[in-house]
C-alpha positions as CSV (number, residue, x, y, z in Angstrom):
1,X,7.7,7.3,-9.0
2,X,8.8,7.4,-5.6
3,X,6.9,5.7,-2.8
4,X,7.3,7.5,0.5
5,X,8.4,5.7,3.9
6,X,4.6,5.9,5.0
7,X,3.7,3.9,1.8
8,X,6.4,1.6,1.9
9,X,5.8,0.3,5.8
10,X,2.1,0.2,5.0
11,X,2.9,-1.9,1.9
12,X,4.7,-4.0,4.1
13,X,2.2,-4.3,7.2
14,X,-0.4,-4.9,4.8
15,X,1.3,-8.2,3.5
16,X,2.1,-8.8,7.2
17,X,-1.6,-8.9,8.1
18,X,-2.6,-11.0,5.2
19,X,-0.1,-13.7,6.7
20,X,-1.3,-13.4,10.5
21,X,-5.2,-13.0,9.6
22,X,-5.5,-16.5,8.4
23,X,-4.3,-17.9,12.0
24,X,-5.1,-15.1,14.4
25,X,-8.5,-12.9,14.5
26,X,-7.1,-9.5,15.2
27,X,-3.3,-8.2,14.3
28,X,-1.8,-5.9,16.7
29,X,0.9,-3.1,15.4
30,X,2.7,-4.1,18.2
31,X,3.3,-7.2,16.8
32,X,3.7,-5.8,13.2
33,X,6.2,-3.3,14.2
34,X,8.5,-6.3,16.1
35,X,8.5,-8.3,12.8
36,X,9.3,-5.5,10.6
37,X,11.5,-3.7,13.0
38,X,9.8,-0.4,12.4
39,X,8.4,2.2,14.5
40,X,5.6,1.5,16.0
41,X,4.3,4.7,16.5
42,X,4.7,5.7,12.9
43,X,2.7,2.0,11.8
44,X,-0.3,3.5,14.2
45,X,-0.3,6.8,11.9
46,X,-0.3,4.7,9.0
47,X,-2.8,2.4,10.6
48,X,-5.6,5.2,11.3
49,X,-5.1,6.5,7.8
50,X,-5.9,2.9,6.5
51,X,-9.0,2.5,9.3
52,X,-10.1,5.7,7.8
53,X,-10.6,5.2,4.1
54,X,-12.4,1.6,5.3
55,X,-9.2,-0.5,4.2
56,X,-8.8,-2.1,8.0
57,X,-11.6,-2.1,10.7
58,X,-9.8,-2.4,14.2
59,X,-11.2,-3.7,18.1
60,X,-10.3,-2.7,21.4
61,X,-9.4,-4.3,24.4
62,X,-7.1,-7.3,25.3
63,X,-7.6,-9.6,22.0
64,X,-7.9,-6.4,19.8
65,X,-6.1,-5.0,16.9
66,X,-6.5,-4.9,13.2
67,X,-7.7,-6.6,10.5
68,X,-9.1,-6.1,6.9
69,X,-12.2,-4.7,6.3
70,X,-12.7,-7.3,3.2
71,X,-10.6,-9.6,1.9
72,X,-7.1,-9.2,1.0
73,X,-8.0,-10.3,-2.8
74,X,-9.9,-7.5,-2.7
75,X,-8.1,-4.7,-1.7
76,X,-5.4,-3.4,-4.5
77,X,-1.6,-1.6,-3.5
78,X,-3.4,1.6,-5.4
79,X,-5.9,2.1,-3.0
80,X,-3.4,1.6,-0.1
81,X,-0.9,4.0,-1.8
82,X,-3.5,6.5,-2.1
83,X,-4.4,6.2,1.1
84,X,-1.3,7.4,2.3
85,X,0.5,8.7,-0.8
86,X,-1.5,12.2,-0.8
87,X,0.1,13.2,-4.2
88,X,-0.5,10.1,-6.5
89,X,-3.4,10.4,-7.2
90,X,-3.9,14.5,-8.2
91,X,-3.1,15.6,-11.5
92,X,-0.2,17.5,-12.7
93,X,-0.1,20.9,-12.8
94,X,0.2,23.1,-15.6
95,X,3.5,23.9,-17.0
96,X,3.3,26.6,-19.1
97,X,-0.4,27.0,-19.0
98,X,-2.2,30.0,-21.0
99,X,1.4,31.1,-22.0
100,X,1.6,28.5,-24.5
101,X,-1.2,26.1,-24.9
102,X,0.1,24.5,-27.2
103,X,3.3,22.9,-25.0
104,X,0.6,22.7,-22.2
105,X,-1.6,19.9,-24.5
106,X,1.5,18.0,-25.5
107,X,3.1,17.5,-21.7
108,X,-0.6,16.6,-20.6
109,X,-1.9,14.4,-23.6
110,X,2.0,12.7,-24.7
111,X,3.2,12.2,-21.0
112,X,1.2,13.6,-17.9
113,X,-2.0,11.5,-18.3
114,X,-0.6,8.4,-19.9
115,X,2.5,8.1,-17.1
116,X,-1.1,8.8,-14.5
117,X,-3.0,6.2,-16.4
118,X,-0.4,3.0,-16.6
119,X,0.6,3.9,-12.7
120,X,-3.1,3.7,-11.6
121,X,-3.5,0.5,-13.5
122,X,-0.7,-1.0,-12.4
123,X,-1.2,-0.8,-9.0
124,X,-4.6,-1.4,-8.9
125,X,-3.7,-5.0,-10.6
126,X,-2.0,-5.8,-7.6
127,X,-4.4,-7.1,-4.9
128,X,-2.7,-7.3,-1.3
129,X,-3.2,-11.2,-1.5
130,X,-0.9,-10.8,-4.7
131,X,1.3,-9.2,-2.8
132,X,1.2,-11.9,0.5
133,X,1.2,-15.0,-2.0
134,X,4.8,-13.8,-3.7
135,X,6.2,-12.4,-0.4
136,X,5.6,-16.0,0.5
137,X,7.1,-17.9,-2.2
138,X,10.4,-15.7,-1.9
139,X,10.7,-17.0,1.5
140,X,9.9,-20.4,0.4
141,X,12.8,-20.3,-1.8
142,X,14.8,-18.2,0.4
143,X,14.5,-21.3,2.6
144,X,15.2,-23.7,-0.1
145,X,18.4,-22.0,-0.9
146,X,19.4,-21.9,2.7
147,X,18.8,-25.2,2.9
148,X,21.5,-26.3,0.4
């Protein structure tokens, strides 16, 4: 599976908020896109996709910006991905179709819907707060080993 730049940055902006929501009300891309040193104009696209499937509600004006629409436990990496990820989520087309079905029942049943299956479950296993809770250990450790 390949995760597009789109799903990667929101991965990463998601885990972001998680760590700035506990302190500050609202989370600005502006502020997302300094830490992670990406675009800000491409976060904002990835934003309004997010705002639009009712993973992050967002408020206007001088102390506005993002944040979750429920809490990070509850929000998993799949329904971020297919927020933005327009492909993981459809089914695979036929192969060989009417020509041989036969082949057609084999690709589907021995690899296109189990490979479907494990991916969806996988990801939705992973809450965002998963995600925020390792992202800080690493740079616990990170500092730890610094530190030496």
């Amino acid at each position: 599976m390949r995760i597009s730049v789109k799903g990667r940055y929101a991965l990463a902006a998601v885990i972001v908020i998680a760590d700035k929501q506990a302190s500050e009300t609202n989370v600005t891309v502006g502020s997302i896109s300094e830490e992670l040193g990406v675009s800000k104009i491409y976060l904002e696209q990835v934003f309004a996709q997010l705002k639009k499937v009712g993973l992050l509600t967002s408020t206007k004006g001088p102390k506005g910006g993002y944040q979750f629409a429920r809490a990070p436990i509850g929000i998993t990496v799949w329904e971020v991905l297919s927020a933005l990820e327009t492909g993981l989520s459809e089914q695979t087309e036929n192969t060989v179709g009417e020509s041989d079905p036969g082949i057609e029942m084999a690709l589907r049943e021995r690899i296109y819907d189990p490979v479907d299956l494990a991916l969806k479950q996988t990801l939705s296993a992973i809450s965002v707060q998963d995600l925020h809770d390792h992202a800080v250990g690493q740079r616990a450790e990170q500092s730890f080993m610094m530190g030496l």
